[in-house]
N, C-alpha and C positions, 0 to 999 in steps of 0.2 A: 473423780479424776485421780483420787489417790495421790496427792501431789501439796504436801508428802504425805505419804502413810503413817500412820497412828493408832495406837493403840483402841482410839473409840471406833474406829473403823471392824477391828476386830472384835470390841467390847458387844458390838451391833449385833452380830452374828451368833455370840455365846449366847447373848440373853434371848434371839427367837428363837435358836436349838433349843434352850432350856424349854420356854414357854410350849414349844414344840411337843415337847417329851412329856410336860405337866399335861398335857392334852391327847396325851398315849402315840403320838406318834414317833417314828422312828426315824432321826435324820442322821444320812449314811454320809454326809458333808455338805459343804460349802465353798463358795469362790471368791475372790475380792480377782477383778477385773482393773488393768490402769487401763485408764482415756489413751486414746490417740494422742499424739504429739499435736495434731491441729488442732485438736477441739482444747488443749489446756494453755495453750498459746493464746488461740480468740479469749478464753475466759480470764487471761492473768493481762490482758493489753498489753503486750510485749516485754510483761517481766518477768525476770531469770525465774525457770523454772528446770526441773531435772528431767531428761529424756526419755521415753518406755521405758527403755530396756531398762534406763538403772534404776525406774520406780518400779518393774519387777519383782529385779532384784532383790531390792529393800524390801519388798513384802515377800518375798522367801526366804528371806531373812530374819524377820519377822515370826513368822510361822512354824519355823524349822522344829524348832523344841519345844515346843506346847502347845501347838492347835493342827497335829497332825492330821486331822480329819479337813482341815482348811486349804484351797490348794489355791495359786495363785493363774490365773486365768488368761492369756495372751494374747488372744485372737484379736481382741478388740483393737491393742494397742499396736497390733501389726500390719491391719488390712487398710489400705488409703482408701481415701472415701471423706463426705461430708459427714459429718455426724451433730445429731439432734442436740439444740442446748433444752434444756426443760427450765427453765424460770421458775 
């Protein structure tokens, strides 16, 4: 959900690139995706939470200056619709 975003969220991503590249492969980036505004609603049971756009935000924010390969991904948190919870 990203909500909020955190540095382990990005921490996540460095260490499979690394393990990636320990295994000669070559990664050209990566995304960090926020949830839908419904699906982080249903999962917080009606507490304050921050909206897309400005969890976004925060993760290009985030990313700006030291994980430029990392890009922040929007579709998700834009298109209405149900969306899967995975337990």
């Amino acid at each position: 959900a990203l909500c909020p975003v955190h540095i382990g969220h990005v921490d996540m991503l460095v260490r499979a690139k690394v393990a990636m590249e320990k295994n000669g492969y070559t990664v050209l980036g990566g995304w960090l995706s926020p949830s839908h505004d419904s699906y982080v609603s249903g999962k917080l049971h009606g507490q304050f939470y921050a909206e897309a756009k400005h969890r976004a935000q925060c993760v290009k924010l985030l990313l700006e200056e030291d994980f430029a390969w990392i890009k922040v991904s929007t579709w998700e948190c834009s298109v209405e619709g149900r969306w899967p919870d995975y337990p």
